[in-house]
N, C-alpha and C positions, 0 to 999 in steps of 0.2 A: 237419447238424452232424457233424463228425470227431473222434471220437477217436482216442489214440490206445492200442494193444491188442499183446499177443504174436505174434511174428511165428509163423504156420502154416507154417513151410516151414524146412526144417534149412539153419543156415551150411553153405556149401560151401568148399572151400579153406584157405587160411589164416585165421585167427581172432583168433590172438595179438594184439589191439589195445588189449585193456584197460588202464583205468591203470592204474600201478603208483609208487612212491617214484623209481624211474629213468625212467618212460616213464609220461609226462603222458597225459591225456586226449584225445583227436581233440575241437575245439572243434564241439558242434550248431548246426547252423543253424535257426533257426528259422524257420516257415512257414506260410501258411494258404492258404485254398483259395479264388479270386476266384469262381470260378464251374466250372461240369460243363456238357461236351456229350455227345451219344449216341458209343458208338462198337459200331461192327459186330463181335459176338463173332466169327465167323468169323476176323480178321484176327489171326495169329499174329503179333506185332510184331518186327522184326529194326532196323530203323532207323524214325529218327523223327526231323524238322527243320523247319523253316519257311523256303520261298524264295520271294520274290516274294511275302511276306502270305499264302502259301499252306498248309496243312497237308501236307507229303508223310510219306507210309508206304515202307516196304520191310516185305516179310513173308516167312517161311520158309512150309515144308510139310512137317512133320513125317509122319510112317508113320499116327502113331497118330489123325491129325484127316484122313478123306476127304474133308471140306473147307475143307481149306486148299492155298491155292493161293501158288508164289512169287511174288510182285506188288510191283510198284512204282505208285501213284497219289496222288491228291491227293484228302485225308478233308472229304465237307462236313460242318459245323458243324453244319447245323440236323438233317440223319440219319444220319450218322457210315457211310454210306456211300461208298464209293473209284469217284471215277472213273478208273478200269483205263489206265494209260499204257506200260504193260512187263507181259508174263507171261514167265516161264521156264517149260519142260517139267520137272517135277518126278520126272520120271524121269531126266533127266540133275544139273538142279540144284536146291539149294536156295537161296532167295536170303538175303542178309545185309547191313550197313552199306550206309548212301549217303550220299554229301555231292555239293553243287553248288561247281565253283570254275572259275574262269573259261570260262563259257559251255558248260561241259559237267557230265554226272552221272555220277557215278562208284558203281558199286555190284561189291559183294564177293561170293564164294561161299561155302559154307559149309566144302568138305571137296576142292572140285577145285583147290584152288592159282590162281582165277582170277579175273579183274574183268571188268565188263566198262563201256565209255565207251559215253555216249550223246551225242546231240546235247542242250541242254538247254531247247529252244526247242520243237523237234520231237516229242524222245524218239524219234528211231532210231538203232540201234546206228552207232556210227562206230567201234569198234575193240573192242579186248581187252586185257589184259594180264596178265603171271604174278606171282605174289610166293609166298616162300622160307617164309614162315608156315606151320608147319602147315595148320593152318584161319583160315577168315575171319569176325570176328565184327563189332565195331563199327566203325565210321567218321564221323567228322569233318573240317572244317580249320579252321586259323588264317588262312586268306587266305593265307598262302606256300605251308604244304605239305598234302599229305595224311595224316589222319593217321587208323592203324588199330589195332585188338587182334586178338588171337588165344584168349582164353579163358586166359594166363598173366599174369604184373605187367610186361608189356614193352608199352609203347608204342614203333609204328613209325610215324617219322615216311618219307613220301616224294614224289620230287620229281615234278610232273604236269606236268612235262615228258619226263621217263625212266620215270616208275611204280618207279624203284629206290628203296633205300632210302638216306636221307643223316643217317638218327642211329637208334638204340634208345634208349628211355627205361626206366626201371625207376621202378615206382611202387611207393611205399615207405609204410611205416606203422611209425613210430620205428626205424627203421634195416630193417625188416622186409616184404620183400618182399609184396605184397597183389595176390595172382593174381585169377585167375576176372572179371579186368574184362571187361564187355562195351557196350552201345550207350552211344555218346560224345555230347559235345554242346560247343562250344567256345563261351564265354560271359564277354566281358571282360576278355581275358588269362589264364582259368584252362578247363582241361580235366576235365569234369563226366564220372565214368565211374558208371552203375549195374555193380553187384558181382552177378552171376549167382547165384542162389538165396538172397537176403539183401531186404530192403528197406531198403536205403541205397542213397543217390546219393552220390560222394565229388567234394571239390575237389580238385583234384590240381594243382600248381604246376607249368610245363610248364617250366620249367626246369633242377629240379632232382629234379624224378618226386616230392616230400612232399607227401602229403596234411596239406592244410591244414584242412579241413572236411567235416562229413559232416549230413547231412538223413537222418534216419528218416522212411522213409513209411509205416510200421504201417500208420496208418489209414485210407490210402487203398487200400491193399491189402485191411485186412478190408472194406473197404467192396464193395469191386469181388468179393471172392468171396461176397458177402452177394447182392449183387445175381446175382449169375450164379455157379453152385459149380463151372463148368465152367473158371473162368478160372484164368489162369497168371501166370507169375511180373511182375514187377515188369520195365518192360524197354523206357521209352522217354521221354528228356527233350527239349525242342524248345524253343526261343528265338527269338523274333521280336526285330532288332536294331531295327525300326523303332517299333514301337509298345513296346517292351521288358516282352512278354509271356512266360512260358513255360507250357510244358505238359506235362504229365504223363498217358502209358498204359504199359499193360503185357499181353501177350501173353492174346488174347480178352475182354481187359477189357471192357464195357458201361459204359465211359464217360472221357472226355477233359476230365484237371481241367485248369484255368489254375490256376496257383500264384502266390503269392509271396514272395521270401524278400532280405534283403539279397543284390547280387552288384554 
């Protein structure tokens, strides 16, 4: 059973969201939890998605975890072990965001300015590419384009046939810019960002960057540092379009909820 409890971990960023007589409430989503699989604390989560029925990861390798390693694989269910399809040298990179769109995998760096393309069948690298972003944090698509954050309230949409970019988005919270977005998940017509040091996932309208909805995961949070005091932040949503599952980890978590919620 979940409850749920105060978040252990300080807002970062912009905060201003509260109601007020001018500026309404962000409508809650409601949610429960269908079930939990294991998940390998080791894995620092950077991305998180579902392709082919499959669970894939992307993971960073921060200084302070000897091991963590940047990785790209696919999580089993039954021991939340990664079968290893990608490493990066963690002396050059850190890995971040990945989305699958047409027949290739696209995955972000943290702090080099770089991507890089894989084959998505194979997973060998087939190319690279630069973008203007500071840093590289989440990534998604909509079936058109790619689309990335960078740790500020801008979503870059780009085209994966250029890697350039063909819009910026501004995500907004009553007129009020709402930074610190980071792993994406696009789900329905709407773009799902967890908020970097908070436990919220927001809705985010891809049209017009308004958060329309936001999900408190308190309790899957104290749960996950109850079980393991080692684990981190909140920092991975994933959507199965065919079976219309989702999922929920976050960085060393010991465990992978399925959720549910209206979308």
């Amino acid at each position: 059973m979940f409850f749920y409890v105060a978040c252990k971990n300080p807002e970062s960023g912009n905060t201003r969201e509260d109601s007020s007589p001018t500026h309404p409430a962000i409508p809650i989503i409601n949610w429960s939890v269908k079930t939990a699989f294991p998940h390998d604390t080791s894995l620092f989560t950077e991305g998180f998605l579902v392709h082919d029925g499959k669970i894939f990861e992307s993971t960073g390798s921060p200084d302070e975890y000897a091991d963590a390693e940047s990785l790209v694989g696919i999580i089993d269910p039954r021991t939340g072990r990664m079968d290893q399809k990608i490493r990066l040298d963690r002396n050059k990179y850190f890995g971040e965001g990945i989305a699958f769109l047409h027949d290739k995998l696209y995955q972000l760096t943290y702090l080099n300015q770089k991507g890089f393309i894989y084959d998505a069948a194979t997973f060998k690298q087939t190319g690279e590419f630069h973008f203007d972003n500071p840093e590289g944090w989440g990534l998604t698509t909509d079936g058109e384009y790619l689309i990335m954050d960078d740790s500020s309230a801008t979503l870059t949409f780009l085209d994966p046939a250029t890697l350039k970019p063909v819009k910026k988005l501004m995500v907004t919270i009553n007129g009020i810019p709402r930074d610190s977005l980071n792993e994406l998940e696009y789900i329905k017509g709407y773009i799902y960002a967890n908020v970097w040091y908070t436990n919220y996932i927001l809705k985010i309208d891809p049209v017009s960057g308004v958060v329309v909805g936001k999900l408190d995961l308190s309790s899957l949070v104290a749960d996950a540092m109850n079980k393991n005091p080692y684990a981190n932040v909140l920092n991975g949503i994933a959507y199965d379009p065919v079976s219309d599952k989702i999922y929920i980890v976050g960085k060393r978590w010991p465990n992978i909820y399925q959720i549910d919620f209206p979308h």
